[in-house]
C-alpha positions in Angstrom: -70.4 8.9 -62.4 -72.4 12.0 -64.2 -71.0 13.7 -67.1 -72.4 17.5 -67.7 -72.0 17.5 -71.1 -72.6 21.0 -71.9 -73.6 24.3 -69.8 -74.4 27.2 -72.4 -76.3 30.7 -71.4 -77.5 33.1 -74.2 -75.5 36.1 -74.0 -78.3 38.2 -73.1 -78.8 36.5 -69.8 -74.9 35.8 -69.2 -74.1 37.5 -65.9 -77.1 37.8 -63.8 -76.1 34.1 -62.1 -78.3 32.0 -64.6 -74.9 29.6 -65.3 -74.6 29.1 -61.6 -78.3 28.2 -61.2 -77.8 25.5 -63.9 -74.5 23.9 -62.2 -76.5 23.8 -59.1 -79.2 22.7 -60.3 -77.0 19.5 -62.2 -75.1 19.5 -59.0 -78.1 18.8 -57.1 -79.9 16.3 -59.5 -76.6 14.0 -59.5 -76.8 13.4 -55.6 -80.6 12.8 -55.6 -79.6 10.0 -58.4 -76.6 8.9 -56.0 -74.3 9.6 -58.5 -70.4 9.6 -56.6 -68.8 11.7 -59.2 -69.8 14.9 -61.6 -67.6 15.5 -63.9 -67.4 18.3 -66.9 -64.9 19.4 -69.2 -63.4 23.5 -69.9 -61.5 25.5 -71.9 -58.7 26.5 -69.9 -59.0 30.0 -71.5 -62.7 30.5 -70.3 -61.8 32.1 -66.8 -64.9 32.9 -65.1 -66.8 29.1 -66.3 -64.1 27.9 -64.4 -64.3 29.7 -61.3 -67.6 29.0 -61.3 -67.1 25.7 -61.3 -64.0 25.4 -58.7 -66.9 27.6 -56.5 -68.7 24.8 -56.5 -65.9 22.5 -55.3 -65.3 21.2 -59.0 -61.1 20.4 -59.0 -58.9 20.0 -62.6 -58.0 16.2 -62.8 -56.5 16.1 -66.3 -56.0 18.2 -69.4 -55.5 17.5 -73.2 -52.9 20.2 -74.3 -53.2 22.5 -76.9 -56.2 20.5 -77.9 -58.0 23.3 -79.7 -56.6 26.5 -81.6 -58.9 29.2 -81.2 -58.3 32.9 -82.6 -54.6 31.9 -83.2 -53.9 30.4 -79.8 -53.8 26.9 -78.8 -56.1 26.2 -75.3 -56.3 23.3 -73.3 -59.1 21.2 -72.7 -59.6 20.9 -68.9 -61.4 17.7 -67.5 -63.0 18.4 -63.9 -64.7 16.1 -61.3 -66.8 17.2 -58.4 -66.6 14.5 -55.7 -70.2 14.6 -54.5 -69.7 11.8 -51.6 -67.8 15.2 -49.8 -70.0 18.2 -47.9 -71.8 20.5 -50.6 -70.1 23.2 -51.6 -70.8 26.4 -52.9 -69.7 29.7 -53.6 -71.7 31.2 -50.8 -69.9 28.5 -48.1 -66.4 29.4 -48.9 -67.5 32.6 -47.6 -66.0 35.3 -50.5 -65.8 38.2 -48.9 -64.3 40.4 -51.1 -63.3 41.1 -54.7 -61.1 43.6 -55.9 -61.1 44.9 -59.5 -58.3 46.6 -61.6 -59.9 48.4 -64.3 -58.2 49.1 -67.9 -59.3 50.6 -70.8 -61.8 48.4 -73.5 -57.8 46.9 -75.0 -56.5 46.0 -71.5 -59.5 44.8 -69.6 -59.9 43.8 -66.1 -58.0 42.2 -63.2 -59.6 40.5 -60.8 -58.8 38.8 -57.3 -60.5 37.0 -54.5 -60.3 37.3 -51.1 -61.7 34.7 -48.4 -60.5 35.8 -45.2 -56.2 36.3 -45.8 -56.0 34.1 -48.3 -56.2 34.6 -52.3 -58.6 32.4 -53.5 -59.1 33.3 -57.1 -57.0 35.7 -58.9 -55.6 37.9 -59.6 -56.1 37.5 -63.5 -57.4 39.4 -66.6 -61.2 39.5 -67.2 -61.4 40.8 -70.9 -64.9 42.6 -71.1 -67.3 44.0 -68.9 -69.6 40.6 -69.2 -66.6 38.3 -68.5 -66.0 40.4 -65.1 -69.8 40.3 -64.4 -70.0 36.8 -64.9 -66.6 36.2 -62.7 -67.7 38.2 -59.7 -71.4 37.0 -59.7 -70.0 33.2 -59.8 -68.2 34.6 -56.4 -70.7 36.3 -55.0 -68.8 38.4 -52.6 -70.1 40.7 -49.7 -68.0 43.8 -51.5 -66.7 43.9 -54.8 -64.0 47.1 -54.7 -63.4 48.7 -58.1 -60.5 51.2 -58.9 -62.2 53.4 -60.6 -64.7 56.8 -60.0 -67.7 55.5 -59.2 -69.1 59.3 -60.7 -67.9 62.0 -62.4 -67.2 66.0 -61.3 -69.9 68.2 -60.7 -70.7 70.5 -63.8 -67.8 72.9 -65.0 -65.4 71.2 -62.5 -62.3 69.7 -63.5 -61.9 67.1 -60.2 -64.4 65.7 -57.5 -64.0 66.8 -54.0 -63.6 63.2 -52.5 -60.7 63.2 -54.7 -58.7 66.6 -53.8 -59.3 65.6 -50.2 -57.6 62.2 -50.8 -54.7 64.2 -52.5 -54.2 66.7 -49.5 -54.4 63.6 -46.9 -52.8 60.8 -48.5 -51.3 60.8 -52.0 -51.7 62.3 -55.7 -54.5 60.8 -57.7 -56.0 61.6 -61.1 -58.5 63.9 -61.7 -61.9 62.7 -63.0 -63.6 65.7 -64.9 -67.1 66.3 -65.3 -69.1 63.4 -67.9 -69.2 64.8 -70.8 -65.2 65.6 -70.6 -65.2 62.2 -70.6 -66.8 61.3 -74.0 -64.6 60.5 -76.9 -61.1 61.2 -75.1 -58.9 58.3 -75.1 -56.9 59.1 -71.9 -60.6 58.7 -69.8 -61.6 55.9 -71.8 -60.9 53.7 -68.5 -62.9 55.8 -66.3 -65.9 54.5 -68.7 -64.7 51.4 -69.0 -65.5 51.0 -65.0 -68.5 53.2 -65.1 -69.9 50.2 -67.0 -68.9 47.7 -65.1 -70.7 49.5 -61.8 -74.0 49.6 -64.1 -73.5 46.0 -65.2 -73.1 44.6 -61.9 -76.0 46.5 -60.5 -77.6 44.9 -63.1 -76.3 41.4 -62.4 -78.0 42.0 -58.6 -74.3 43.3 -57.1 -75.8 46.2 -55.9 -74.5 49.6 -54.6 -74.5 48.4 -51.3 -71.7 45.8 -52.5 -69.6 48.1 -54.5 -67.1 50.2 -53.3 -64.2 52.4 -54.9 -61.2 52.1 -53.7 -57.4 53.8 -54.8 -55.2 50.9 -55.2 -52.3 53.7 -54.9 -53.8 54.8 -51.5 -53.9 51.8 -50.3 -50.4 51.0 -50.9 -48.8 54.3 -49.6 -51.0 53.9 -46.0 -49.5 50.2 -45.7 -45.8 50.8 -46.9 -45.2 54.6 -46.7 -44.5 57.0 -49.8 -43.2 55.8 -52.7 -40.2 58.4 -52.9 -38.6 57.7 -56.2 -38.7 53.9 -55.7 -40.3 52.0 -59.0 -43.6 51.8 -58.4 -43.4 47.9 -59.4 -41.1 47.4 -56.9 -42.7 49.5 -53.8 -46.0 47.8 -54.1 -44.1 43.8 -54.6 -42.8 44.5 -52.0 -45.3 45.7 -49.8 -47.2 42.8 -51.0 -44.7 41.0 -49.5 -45.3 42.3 -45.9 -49.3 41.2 -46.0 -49.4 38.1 -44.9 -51.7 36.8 -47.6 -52.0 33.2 -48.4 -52.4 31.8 -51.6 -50.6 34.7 -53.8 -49.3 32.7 -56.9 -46.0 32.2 -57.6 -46.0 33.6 -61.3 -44.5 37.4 -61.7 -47.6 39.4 -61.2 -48.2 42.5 -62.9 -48.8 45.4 -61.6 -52.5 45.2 -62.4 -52.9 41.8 -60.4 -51.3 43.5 -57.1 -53.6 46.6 -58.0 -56.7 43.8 -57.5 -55.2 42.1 -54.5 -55.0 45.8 -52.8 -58.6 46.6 -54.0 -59.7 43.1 -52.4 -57.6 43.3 -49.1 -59.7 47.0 -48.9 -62.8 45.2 -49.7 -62.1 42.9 -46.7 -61.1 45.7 -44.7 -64.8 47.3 -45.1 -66.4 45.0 -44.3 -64.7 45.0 -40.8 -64.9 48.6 -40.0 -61.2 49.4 -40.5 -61.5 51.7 -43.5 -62.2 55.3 -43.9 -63.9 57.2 -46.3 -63.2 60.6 -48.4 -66.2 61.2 -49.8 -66.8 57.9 -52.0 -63.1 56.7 -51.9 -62.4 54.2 -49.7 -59.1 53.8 -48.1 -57.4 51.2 -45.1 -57.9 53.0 -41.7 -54.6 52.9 -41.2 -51.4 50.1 -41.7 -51.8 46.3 -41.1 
């Protein structure tokens, strides 16, 4: 058995798949050294090291609770073995196809969730920051990552963006997104830049354009269960949730957030098998599953 006894990245280069390069490249020298076991310990609270690791076939075999208090909350100190006798596995073999992300202003963050073919396979949960949902999706690498959230900004002196009063007319209300500098110093937008980053970041992390899409979360749920007609919005998109046929949807309440990342994902899937459509730079499902 192999320990990794610690897997650090400077912050500056946290994001652009360095971390994975190291696990693979520890993964690697413990079956050259026929090594039967890797093993490493987490912080239960550090999301995407994690996922990174359970990519790479790494599975939780034992925790110390509460074993460290950190900013006033007690974590748990994760211990997690990598059985190397078994196939390789990796990220890029589990076959992620799609990620959706929920985005929130700079307090709430992210939510993001992973789709390999119907079932959930990471997700949906809160990413804090822009380099925590970088470093989550790049440890996935999927073949679209859907974000809900304007991928630009209205044309000078408008108040909207075509691709958006289309939607409206066709499927459902959405919110405007005005013209950049609207944008600047106005709390209620403050999302909209909040996800502006996070395209540039993941760019920048080698998840190019070609790889993101945006998607409507709200859209998405109206073409698969009808209008919401007065109903709770928590309660029309559970239960269309319900009808989808996923695998792997955890058991926990989700929030709405989470089921507004499974919906981006499932539409991340669906583009990448022709069965979306697009107004302008909003994709939507083709039609209902």
């Amino acid at each position: 058995m192999l320990e990794v006894k610690g897997l650090a990245v400077d912050p500056t280069r946290q994001g652009k798949g360095v971390g994975a390069a190291l696990l693979d490249a520890a993964i690697a020298r413990a079956r050259e050294t026929g090594m039967r076991r890797l093993v490493l310990r987490v912080l239960s609270g550090n999301a995407a090291a994690r996922h990174l690791y359970e990519s790479r076939g790494f599975a939780i075999e034992g925790a110390r609770r509460e074993a460290f208090l950190l900013e006033g909350t007690y974590v748990d100190d994760l211990m997690m073995g990598l059985d190397l006798r078994g196939p390789e596995v990796a990220a890029r073999s589990r076959s992620v196809t799609a990620v959706g992300i929920d985005v929130g202003g700079r307090r709430k963050g992210f939510h993001g969730c992973a789709l390999c073919g119907d079932e959930i396979v990471a997700g949906p949960e809160r990413l804090p920051d822009v380099a925590s949902a970088v470093e989550w999706v790049a440890a996935l690498d999927p073949a679209v990552v859907a974000l809900d959230s304007p991928r630009t900004c209205a044309a000078p002196g408008e108040s909207s963006r075509a691709d958006e009063r289309a939607l409206a007319r066709a499927v459902c209300g959405i919110r405007w997104t005005p013209e950049r500098p609207r944008l600047a110093g106005n709390p209620y937008y403050e999302w909209v830049e909040h996800g502006l980053e996070l395209y540039a970041a993941l760019a920048a992390a080698g998840i190019d354009s070609g790889r993101q899409i945006e998607v409507f979360p709200t859209a998405a749920w109206t073409i698969w269960a009808g209008p919401r007609a007065g109903r709770p919005r928590s309660e029309w998109s559970a239960s269309s949730l319900a009808t989808l046929g996923l695998a792997g949807v955890p058991r926990r309440h989700l929030s709405q957030d989470d089921r507004d990342a499974v919906a981006a994902a499932l539409v991340a899937r669906l583009h990448t098998e022709g069965r979306t459509r697009a107004f302008g730079e909003i994709i939507v499902p083709a039609g209902p599953l």
